[in-house]
Each structure stands twice: as structure tokens, then as C-alpha cells.
C-alpha positions in Angstrom: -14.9 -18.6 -38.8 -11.8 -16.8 -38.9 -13.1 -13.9 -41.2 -15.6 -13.4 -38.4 -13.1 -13.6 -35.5 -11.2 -11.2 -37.2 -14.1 -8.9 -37.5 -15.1 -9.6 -33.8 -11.6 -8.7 -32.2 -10.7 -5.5 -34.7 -11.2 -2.5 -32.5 -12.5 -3.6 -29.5 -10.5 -2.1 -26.4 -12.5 -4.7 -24.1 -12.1 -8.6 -23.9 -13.7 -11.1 -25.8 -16.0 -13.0 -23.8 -16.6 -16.9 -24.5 -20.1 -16.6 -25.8 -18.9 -14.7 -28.6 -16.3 -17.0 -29.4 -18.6 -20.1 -29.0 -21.3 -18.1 -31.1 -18.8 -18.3 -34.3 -18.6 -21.7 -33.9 -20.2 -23.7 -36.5 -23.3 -26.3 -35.2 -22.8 -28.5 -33.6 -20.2 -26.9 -30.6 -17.9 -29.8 -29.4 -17.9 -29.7 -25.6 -15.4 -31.6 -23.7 -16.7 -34.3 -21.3 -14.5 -34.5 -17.5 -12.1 -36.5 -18.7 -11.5 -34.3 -22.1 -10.8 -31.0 -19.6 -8.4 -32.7 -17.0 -6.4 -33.8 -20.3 -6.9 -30.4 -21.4 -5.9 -28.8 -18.2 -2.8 -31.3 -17.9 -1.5 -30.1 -21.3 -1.5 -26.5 -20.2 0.4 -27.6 -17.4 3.1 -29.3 -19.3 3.2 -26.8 -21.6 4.0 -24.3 -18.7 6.5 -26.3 -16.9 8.3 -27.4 -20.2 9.4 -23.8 -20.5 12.3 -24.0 -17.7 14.2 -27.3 -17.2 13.7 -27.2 -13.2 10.0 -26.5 -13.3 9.4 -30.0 -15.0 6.6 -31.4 -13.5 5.9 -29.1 -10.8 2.4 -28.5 -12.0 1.3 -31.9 -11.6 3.0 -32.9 -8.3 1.4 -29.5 -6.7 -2.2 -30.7 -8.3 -1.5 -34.2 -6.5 -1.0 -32.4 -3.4 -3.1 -29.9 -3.0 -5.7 -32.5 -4.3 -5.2 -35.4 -2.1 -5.0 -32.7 0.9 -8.3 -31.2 -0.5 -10.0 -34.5 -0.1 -8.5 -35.5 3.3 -10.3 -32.0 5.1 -13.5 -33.2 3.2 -13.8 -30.7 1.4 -16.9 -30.7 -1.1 -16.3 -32.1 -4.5 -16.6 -29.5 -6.6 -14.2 -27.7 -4.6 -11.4 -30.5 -4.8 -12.5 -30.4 -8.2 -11.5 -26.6 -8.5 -8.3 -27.3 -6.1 -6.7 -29.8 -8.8 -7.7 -27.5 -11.6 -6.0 -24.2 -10.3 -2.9 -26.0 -9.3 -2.5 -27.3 -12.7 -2.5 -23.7 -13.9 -1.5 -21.8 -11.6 1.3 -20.4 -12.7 0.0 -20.1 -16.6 0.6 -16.4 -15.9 4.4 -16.7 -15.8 4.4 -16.7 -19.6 3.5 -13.4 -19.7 6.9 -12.9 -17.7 10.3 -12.9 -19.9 12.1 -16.6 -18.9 15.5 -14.5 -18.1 13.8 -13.0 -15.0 13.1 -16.5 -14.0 16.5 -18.2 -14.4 18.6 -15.7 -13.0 20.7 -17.0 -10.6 20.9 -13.3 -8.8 18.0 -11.8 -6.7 15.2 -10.4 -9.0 15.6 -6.3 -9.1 12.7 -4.5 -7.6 11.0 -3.8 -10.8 11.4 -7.9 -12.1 10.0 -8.6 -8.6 7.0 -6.2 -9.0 6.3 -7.6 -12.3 6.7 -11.3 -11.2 4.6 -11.1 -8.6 1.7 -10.2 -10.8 1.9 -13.6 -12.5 -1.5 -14.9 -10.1 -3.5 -12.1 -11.9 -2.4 -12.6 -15.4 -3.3 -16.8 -14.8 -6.8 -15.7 -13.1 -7.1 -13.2 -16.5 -6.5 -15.9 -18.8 -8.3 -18.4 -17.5 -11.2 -16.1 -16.6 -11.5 -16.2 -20.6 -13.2 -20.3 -20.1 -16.6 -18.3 -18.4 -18.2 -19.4 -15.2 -17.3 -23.2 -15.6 -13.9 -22.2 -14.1 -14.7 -19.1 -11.9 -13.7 -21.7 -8.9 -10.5 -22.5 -9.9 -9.9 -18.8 -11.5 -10.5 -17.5 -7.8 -7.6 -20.4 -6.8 -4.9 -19.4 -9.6 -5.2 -15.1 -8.5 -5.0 -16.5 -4.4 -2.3 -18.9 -4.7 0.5 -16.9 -3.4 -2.1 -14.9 -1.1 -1.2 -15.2 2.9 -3.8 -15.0 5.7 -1.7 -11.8 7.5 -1.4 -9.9 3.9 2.1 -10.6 2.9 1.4 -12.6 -0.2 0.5 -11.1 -3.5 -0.5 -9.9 -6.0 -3.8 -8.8 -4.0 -2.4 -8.7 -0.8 -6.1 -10.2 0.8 -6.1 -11.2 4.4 -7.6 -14.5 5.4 -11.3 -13.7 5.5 -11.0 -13.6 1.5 -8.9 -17.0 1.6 -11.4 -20.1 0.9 -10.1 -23.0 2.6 -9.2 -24.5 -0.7 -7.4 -21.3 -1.4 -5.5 -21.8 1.6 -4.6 -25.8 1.2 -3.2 -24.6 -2.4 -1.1 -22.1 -0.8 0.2 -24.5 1.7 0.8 -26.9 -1.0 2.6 -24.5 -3.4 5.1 -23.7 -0.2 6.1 -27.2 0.1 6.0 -28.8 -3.5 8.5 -25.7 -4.5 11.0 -25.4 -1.3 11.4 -29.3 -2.4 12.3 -28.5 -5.9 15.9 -26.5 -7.1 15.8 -23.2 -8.2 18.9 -21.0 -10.0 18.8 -19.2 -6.9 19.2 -21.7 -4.2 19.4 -26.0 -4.0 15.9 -28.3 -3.1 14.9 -28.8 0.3 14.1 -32.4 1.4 10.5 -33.5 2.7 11.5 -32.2 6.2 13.4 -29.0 5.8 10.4 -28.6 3.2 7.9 -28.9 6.2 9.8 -27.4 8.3 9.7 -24.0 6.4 5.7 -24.5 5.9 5.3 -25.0 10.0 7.3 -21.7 10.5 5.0 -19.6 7.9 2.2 -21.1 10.1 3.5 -19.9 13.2 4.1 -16.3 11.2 0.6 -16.4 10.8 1.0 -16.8 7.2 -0.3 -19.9 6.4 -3.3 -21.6 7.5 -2.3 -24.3 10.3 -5.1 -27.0 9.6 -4.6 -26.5 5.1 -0.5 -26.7 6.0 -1.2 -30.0 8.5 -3.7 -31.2 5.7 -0.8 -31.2 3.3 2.2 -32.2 5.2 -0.1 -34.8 6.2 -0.7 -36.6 2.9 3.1 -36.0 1.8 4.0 -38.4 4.5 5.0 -35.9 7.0 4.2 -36.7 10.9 0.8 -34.8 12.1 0.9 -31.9 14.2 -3.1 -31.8 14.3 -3.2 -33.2 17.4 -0.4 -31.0 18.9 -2.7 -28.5 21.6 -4.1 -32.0 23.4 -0.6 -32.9 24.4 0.7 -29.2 24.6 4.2 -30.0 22.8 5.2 -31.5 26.5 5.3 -28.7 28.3 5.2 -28.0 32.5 2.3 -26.6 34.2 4.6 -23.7 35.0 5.7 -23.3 31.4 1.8 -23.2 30.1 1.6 -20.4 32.8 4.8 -18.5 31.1 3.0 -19.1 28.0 -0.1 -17.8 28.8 1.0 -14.7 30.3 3.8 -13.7 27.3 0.4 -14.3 25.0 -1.3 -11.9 26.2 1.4 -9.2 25.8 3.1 -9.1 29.1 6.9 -8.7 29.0 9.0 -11.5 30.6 9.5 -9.6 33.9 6.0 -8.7 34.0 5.1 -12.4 33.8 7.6 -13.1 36.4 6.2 -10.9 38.6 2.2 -12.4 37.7 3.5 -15.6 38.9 6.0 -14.2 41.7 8.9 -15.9 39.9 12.6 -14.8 39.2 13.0 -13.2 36.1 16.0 -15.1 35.3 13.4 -18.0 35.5 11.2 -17.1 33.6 13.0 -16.2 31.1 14.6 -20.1 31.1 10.9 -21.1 31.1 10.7 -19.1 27.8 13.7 -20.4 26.2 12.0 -24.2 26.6 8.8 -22.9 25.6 10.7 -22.0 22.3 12.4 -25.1 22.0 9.4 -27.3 22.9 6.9 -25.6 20.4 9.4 -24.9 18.1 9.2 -21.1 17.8 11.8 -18.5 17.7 9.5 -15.5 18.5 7.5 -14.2 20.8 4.9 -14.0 18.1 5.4 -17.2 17.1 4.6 -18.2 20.9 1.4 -16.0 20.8 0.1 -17.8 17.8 0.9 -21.3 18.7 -1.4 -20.3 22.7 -4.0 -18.8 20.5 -4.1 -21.9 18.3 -4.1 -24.3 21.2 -7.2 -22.4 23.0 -4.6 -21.6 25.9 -6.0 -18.0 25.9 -9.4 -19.7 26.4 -8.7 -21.8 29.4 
């Protein structure tokens, strides 16, 4: 078999696709059961996270996650299926990235960045390789570190190309990392760890119901429920809310509800503390969420 893998690799500018490989395989061709492949799929993972002392495993606690979370929307099987799968390997693409760009305690240059953030395309290439028994969780590994408003990479995709596994995996990868050290800053614990998930929801960058799905089965106190009791706020501050939402300044919304602007602008300030925004975005996205705009 190896003469004719040889012969089958020697000049060919395009990749090898598994038929080919499976046709050199002598009769009959071993296939691995479900239990075989999430050994299989395990081992990669170890193998991966052996390589730096402080990713150790990382791959198996985000699989956990992103799997029990998977399960807990209802997802379909075969989707929570895929979910566990790609957060095994996600980050099999980081060995094609040299370990010193990894364990430097200083920022990554621009170029180390660049080159880093490709590491969800080479996993999705690699994996591609095991034909259309993995396309699901191939799709997972190339979105993992994709954000619904286009910040993430490599791809950059907005949300309508995010699966709602794809975006429970991304939630989960936020939170399982900011709770683990890296050379470049300490470990977050469960609730600085969700804390910094809620505000990339509220940046529009993660998916609210994946990131409450997650935090959820981590033990973290539910926000699902949070547009019902509208985060305790006064008739007068849903009214500020409402108002700054649709775009209008403070002194315009002042004006709307024939208020001091020096009030409303204290009306703001609780608005921020009560939903736990900083931003006026922030604000908007947390009235959109809540069906305020709607009411």
C-alpha cells in the first residue's frame, strides 16, 4: 500500500480525497463503529492540547460544554453529535502554527496575529480530509471563532451563516478559555468568565440564547427569562429606553417625554446599571432583545 500511496501523491498539486485513500486499502476496510470515532476524536484532542502545558484539557472541557448546552436547546442529535465532535478539534489547526507564537507572553505582532487567526481554516482543511461523515462538524471547527456582527475570523461571516450549533460552540469557546490561564494574562473564574460572555452578547457578538444555553449548564444563574421581569426597571425608565433605542439622543428623549434632560439622563445611567450595559449600543440591543421596540 505504500508503493501505491506513493505513486498516488507524487505530482499532484490537488488534495487527496478519502476514496482514494480508502481504495488502496486492502479488503476488507476496517471502519470504526461510534464509540471507535469518539475515542479517535478524543486522541486528536489530547494530542493537540498536550502541545502547551496550559491548554491541557481544554479540548475536552469545551466538548462537555458546548455538548451539554447543545442538548439543553434541543437541538437535533446529529447536530449535538457534530457540536462535541468539532469542539474536540477545533483547534487541530494550531499545529500548523509555530508553538513560540502561542506562548509568548507579549501581544502577537500583526503578522503572528494574521497567521493565527487562520488556525479555524487549516482545522476545517484537515478535517475536511475524513469526507462527508464530518462535513457537520468541519463547518463547526472553520466557525468557531466566527461572531454574528463579523468581528470573528478567519471568514469574518455574519450571523445568517452561523448554525445555532455554530453559535453555542462559539459561546462555549469564550467561556471555557477566559476561565483558563494564558502567558498573556491569569484565568477568570466562573463569573468574571460569564461576565465577559454577557458583554459580547450585548456587543452583538455572540448569540444571547447559545451564550444563556452555556452559562446555563456551567452552573451560572439564567438570564433567559430576563425581558419578562425587564431587569427591574420603572415605567419611566422603559420609556428612556425605548426612545434612546430607536436612535434619539438623550435631550431628544427628554423632550419626547417632556422631561429634564438632567433627568433623563439619570434615567440612563440606571438603565445602564440595571441591565448591565455600558453603551448606548449595548442598551439598544438588550430593548431589541426584550421586544421593547415591539410594544
Amino acid at each position: 500500500m505504500a508503493e501505491n500511496a506513493h505513486e498516488l501523491m507524487v505530482g499532484r498539486g490537488e488534495r487527496v480525497t478519502r476514496e482514494e485513500i480508502l481504495a488502496l486499502e486492502p479488503e476488507p476496510v476496517a471502519m470504526l463503529d461510534d464509540e471507535q470515532i469518539e475515542a479517535a476524536f478524543l486522541a486528536v484532542a489530547d494530542m493537540v492540547d498536550m502541545r502547551m502545558p496550559f491548554l491541557q484539557g481544554h479540548s475536552r472541557a469545551l466538548a462537555d460544554l458546548a455538548e451539554a448546552a447543545a442538548k439543553d436547546v434541543g437541538l437535533p442529535e446529529s447536530d449535538v453529535r457534530d457540536t462535541r465532535r468539532a469542539a474536540l478539534v477545533h483547534d487541530n489547526g494550531e499545529l500548523a502554527i509555530p508553538v513560540a507564537t502561542w506562548i509568548r507572553k507579549s501581544p502577537m505582532t500583526a503578522k503572528e496575529q494574521d497567521t493565527a487567526n487562520l488556525h479555524p481554516y487549516y482545522g476545517e482543511r484537515a478535517l475536511s480530509a475524513l469526507g462527508d461523515e464530518a462535513a457537520g462538524s468541519c463547518v463547526l471547527v472553520s466557525r468557531h471563532h466566527e461572531c454574528l456582527d463579523q468581528s470573528g475570523y478567519p471568514g469574518r461571516v455574519d450571523g445568517t451563516d452561523l448554525s445555532p450549533a455554530a453559535r453555542i460552540l462559539a459561546a462555549a469557546e469564550v467561556f471555557e478559555t477566559a476561565r483558563e490561564e494564558r502567558p498573556q494574562r491569569p484565568a477568570l473564574d466562573d463569573e468574571g468568565a460569564a461576565s465577559l460572555v454577557r458583554t459580547w452578547v450585548r456587543e452583538g457578538r455572540l448569540c444571547r440564547d447559545g451564550a444563556e444555553a452555556v452559562l446555563s449548564v456551567a452552573g451560572q444563574p439564567s438570564r433567559r427569562n430576563i425581558a419578562p421581569r425587564l431587569a427591574g426597571m420603572t415605567g419611566r425608565e422603559i420609556e428612556v429606553l425605548r426612545l434612546i433605542a430607536r436612535g434619539l439622543t438623550t435631550r431628544e428623549a427628554a423632550e419626547e417625554l417632556g422631561i429634564a434632560a438632567k433627568t433623563a439622563d439619570n434615567h440612563v445611567q440606571n438603565i445602564y446599571s440595571k441591565i448591565d450595559v455600558t453603551t448606548r449600543a449595548g442598551a439598544a440591543l438588550f430593548a431589541i432583545e426584550s421586544g421593547l421596540l415591539m410594544r
